[in-house]
C-alpha positions as CSV (number, residue, x, y, z in Angstrom):
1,X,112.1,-132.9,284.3
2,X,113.7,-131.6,281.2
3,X,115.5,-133.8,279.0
4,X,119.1,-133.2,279.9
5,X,118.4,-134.3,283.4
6,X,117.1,-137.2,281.9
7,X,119.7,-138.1,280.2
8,X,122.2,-137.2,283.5
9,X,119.5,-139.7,285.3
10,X,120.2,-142.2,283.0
11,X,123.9,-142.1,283.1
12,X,123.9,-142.0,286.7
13,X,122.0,-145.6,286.6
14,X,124.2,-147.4,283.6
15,X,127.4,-146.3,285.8
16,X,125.6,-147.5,289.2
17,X,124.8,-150.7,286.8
18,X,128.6,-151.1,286.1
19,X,129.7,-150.5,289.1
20,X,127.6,-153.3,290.4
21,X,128.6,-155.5,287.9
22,X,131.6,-155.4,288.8
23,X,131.3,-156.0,292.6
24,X,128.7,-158.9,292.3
25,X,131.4,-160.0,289.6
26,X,134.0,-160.6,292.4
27,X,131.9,-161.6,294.9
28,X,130.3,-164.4,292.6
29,X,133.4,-165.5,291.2
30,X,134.9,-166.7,294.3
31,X,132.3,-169.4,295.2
32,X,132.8,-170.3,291.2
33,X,136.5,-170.5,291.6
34,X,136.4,-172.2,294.5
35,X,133.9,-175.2,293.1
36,X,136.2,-175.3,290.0
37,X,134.6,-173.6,287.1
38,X,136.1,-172.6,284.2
39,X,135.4,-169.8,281.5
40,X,136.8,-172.3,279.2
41,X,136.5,-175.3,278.4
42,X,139.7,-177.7,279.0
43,X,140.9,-180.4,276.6
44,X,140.8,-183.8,277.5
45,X,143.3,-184.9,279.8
46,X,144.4,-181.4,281.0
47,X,145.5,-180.4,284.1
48,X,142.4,-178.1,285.4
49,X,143.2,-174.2,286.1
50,X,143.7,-173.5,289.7
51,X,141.3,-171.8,291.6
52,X,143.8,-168.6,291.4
53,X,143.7,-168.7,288.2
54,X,140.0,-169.7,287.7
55,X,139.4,-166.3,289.7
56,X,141.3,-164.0,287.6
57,X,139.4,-165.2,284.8
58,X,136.2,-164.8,285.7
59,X,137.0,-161.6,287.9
60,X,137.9,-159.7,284.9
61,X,135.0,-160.9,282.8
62,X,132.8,-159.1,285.2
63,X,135.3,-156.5,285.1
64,X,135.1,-156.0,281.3
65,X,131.7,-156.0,281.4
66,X,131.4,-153.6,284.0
67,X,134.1,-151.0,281.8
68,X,131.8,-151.6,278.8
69,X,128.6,-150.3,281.1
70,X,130.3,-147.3,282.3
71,X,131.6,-146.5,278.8
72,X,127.9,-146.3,277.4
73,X,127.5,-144.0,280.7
74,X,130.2,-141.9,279.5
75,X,128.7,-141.7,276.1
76,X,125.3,-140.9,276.7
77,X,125.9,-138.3,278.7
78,X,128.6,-136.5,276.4
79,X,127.0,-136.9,272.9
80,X,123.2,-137.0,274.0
81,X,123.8,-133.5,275.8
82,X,125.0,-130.8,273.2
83,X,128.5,-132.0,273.2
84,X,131.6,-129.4,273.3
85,X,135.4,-129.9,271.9
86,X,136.3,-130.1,276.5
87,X,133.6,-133.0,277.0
88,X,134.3,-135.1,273.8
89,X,138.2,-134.5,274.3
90,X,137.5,-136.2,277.6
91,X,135.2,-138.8,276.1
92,X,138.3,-139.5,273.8
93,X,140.9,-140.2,276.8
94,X,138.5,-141.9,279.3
95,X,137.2,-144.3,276.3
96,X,141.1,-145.0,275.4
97,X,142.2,-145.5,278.2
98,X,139.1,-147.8,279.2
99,X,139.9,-149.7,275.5
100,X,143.2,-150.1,276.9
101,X,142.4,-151.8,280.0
102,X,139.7,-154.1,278.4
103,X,142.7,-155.3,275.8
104,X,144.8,-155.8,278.5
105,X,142.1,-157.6,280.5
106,X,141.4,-160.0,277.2
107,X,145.2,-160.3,277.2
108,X,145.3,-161.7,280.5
109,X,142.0,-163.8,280.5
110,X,142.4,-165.1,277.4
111,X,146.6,-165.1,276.4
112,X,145.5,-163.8,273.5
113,X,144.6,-160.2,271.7
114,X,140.8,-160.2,271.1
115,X,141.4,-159.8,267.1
116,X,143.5,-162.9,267.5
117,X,141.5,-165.9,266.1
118,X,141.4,-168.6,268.8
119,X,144.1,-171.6,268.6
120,X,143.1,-174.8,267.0
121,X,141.3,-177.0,269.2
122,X,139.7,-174.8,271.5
123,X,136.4,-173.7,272.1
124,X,134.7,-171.5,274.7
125,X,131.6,-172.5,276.2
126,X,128.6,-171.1,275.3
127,X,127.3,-169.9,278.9
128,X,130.5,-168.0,279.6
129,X,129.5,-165.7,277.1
């Protein structure tokens, strides 16, 4: 096995492992939904997300997370093979365009850009991450 099958190997597994992410993502989120969790943490007195809502958040936390995985996919197998000007071109559009859905994923999850500081008062639990 030389190394650049290695390295296809291992690129092959992290996007598998995003892919999966992803899917346990939304099949996990639902029962969570459903029960009432929240990614965040809800000031005193109010009114709880509904379980619509509750869904989309944590959906596309599993989907960010997922994007991240099969962007380090992407990655490994252009730069840790000898790259070319074709393969890192294409590294370039699929990470921006990947970078754009995450920020537009944060957008919606969180109603705020991610280099946005987060408003006065509220704080994020720590097991959502």
């Amino acid at each position: 096995m030389d190394f650049q099958h290695t390295i296809e190997t291992v690129g092959g597994y992290m996007d598998f492992a995003g892919v999966a992410v992803m899917v346990f993502g939304a099949i996990v989120s639902i029962p969570l939904a459903l029960r009432g969790y929240q990614v965040r943490r809800r000031p005193a007195g109010s009114e709880p997300l509904s379980v619509y809502r509750s869904y989309r958040q944590l959906l596309g936390r599993s989907i960010l997370l997922g994007l991240e995985l099969l962007v380090a996919a992407d990655i490994i197998r252009t730069v840790a093979v000898t790259p070319t000007f074709e393969s890192v071109g294409v590294l370039a559009i699929i990470v921006l365009i990947r970078t754009f859905l995450s920020f537009s994923l944060e957008l919606e999850i969180t109603g705020r850009w991610p280099w946005q500081s987060q408003p006065a008062g509220s704080t994020t639990s720590s097991a959502a991450g």
